[in-house]
C-alpha positions as CSV (number, residue, x, y, z in Angstrom):
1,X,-25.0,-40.1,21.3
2,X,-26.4,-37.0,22.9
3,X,-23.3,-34.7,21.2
4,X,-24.2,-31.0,20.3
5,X,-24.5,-30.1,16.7
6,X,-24.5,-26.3,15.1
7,X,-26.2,-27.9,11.8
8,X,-29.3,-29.7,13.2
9,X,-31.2,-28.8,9.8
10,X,-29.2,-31.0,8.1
11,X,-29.7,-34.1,10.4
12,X,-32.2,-37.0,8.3
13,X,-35.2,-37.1,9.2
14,X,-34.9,-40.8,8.7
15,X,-32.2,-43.6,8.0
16,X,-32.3,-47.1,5.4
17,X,-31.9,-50.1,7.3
18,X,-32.3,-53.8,6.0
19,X,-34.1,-55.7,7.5
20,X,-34.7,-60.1,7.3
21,X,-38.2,-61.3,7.8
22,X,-39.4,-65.1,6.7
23,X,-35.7,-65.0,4.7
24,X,-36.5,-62.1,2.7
25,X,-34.7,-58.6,2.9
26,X,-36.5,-55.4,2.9
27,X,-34.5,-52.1,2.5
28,X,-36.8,-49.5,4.5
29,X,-36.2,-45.9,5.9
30,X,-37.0,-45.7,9.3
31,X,-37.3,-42.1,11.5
32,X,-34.0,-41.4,13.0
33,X,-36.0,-41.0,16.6
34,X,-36.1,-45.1,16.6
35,X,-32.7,-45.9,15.8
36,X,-29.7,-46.2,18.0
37,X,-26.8,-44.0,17.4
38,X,-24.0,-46.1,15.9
39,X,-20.4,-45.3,15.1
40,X,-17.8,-47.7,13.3
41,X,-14.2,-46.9,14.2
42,X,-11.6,-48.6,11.7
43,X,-8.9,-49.9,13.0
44,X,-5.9,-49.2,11.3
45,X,-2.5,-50.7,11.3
46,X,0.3,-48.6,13.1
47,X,1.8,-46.0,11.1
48,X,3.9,-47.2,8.3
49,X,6.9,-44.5,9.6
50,X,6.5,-46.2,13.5
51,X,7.5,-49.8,12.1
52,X,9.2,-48.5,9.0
53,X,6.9,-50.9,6.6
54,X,6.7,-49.7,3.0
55,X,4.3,-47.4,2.3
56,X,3.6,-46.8,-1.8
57,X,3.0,-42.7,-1.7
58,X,1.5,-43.0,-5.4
59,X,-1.6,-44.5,-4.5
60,X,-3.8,-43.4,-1.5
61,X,-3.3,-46.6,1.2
62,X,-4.7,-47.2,4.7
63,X,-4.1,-50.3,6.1
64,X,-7.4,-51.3,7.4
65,X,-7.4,-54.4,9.5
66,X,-10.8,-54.4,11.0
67,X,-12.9,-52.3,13.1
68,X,-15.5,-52.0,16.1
69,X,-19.1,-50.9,16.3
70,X,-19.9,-48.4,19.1
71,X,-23.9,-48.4,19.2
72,X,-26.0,-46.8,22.4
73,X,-29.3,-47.4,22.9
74,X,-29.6,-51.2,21.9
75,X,-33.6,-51.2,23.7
76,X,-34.8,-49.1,21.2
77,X,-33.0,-51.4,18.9
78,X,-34.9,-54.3,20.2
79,X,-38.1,-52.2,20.4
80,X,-37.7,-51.6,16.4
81,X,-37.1,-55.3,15.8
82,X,-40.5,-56.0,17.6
83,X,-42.5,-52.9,15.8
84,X,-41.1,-54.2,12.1
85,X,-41.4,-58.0,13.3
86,X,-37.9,-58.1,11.9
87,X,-35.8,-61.2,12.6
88,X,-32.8,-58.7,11.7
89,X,-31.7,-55.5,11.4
90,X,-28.6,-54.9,9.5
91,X,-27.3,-50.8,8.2
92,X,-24.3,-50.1,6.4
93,X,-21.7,-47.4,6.9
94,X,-19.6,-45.6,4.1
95,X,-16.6,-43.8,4.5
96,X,-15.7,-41.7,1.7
97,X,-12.0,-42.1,0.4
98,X,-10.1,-41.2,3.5
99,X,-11.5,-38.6,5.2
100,X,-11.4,-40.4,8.2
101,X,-7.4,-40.6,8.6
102,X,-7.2,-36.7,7.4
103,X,-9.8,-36.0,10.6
104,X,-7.2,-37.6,12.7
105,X,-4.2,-36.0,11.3
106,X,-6.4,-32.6,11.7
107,X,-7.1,-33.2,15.2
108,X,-3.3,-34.0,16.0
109,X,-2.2,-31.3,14.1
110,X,-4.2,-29.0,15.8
111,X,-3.6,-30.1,19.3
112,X,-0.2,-30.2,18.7
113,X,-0.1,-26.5,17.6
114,X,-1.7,-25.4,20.2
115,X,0.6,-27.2,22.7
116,X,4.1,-26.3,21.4
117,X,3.2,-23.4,18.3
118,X,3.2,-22.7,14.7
119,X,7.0,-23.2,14.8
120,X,6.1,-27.1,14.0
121,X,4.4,-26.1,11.0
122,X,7.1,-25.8,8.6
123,X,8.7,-29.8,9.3
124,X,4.4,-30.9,9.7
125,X,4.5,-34.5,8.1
126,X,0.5,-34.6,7.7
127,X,0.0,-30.9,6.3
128,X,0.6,-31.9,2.7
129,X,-2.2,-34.8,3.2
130,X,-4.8,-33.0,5.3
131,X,-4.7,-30.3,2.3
132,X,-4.9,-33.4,-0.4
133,X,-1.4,-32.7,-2.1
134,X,-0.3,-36.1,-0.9
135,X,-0.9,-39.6,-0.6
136,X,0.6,-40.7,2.2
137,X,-2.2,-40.5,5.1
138,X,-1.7,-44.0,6.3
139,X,2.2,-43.3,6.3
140,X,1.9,-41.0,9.2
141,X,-1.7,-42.4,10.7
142,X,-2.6,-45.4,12.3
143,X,-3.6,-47.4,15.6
144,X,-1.2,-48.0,18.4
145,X,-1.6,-52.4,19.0
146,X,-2.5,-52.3,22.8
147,X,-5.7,-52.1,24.0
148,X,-6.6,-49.3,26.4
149,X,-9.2,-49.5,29.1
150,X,-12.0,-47.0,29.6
151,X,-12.2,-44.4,31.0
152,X,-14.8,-41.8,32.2
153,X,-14.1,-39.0,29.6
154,X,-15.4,-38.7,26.7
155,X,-12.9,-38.4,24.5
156,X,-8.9,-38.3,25.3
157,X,-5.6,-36.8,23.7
158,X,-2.0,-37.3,25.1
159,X,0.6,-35.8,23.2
160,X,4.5,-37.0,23.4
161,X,8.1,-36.5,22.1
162,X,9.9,-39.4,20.5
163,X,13.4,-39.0,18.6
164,X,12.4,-35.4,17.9
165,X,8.6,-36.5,16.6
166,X,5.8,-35.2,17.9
167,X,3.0,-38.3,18.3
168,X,-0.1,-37.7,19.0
169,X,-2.6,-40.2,20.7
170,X,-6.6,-39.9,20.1
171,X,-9.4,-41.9,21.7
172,X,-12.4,-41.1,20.6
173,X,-15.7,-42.1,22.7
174,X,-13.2,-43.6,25.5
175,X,-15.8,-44.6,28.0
176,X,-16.3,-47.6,25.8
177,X,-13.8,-50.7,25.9
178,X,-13.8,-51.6,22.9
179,X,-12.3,-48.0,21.2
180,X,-9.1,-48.2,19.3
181,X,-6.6,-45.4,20.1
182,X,-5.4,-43.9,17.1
183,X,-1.9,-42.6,16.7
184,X,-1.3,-39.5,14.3
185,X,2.9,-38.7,14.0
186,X,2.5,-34.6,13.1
187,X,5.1,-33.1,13.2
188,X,9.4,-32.8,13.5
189,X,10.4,-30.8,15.9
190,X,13.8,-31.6,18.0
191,X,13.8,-28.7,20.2
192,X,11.0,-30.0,22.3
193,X,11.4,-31.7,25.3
194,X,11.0,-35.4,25.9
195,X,8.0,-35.6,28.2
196,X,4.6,-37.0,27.7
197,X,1.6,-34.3,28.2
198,X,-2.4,-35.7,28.6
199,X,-5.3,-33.3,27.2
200,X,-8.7,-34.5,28.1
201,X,-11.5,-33.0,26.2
């Protein structure tokens, strides 16, 4: 997707896809250069403290309920379909555990400290799971339900005080439609003001 990288040695060289040909599968690797870049966002439900749903902190939950494919370059997609005369072309994506939601909650953490201060870090909700002493990512990270349009930035943060709780809203890859906004609740912290603040990165 064109985005800068300080570890470019530890790119692949080359990626498995499956592919169908005459209804038989072949796994193959095929040289990153000829692939699309591709991104799977999960969509999550909201976070179980915004609708107050139960949320079992002994086991590690996050209520997936679907997600989107963001993929650029679909030519060379259809270029590599032609080259491997391959009547599909499927690839899988893993996410480890979730690693995913802690991203989030880092990126709203941080964000959120550098708007209002380290005073929020004593009352932080998603400190204990971002370090791994708790269970209860999906308690405090989710997807807000409407649909935003896009937009011509690449990625976008708004920030905003509810009932003395600091909620954080993240879009990644915003120029596309279909990209969920994700909703991380950081932080208590009643002596901020009620007002909504948008960062654009």
């Amino acid at each position: 997707m064109g985005m800068r990288t300080r570890r470019n040695d530890k790119r692949p060289a080359a990626f498995p896809v499956i592919i169908e040909r005459e209804g038989h599968r072949y796994e193959i690797n095929v040289p990153t250069d000829k692939l699309p870049a591709w991104l799977w966002l999960p969509h999550f439900k909201l976070p179980a403290f915004v609708d107050k749903r139960h949320h079992d902190e002994r086991i590690e939950t996050h209520d997936v309920s679907g997600g989107v494919w963001i993929v650029q370059g679909k030519r060379r997609l259809n270029e590599l379909g032609k080259e491997l005369n391959a009547d599909s072309i499927a690839w899988t994506v893993t996410y480890t555990g979730h690693d995913f939601g802690r991203l989030l909650a880092k990126i709203g953490y941080g964000f959120a400290i550098k708007e209002f201060g380290v005073e929020i870090i004593n009352d932080a909700y998603v400190l204990p799971a971002i370090l791994g002493d708790s269970k209860d990512i999906g308690k405090w990270v989710g997807c807000v339900e409407k649909q935003q349009d896009k937009t011509d930035n690449l990625h976008e943060i708004r920030l905003s005080v509810k009932n003395g709780d600091i909620y954080v809203y993240i879009r990644l890859f915003a120029k596309y439609q279909v990209s969920p906004e994700y909703l991380v609740v950081v932080s208590h912290a009643p002596f901020l003001p009620k007002e909504e603040i948008l960062f654009i990165c």
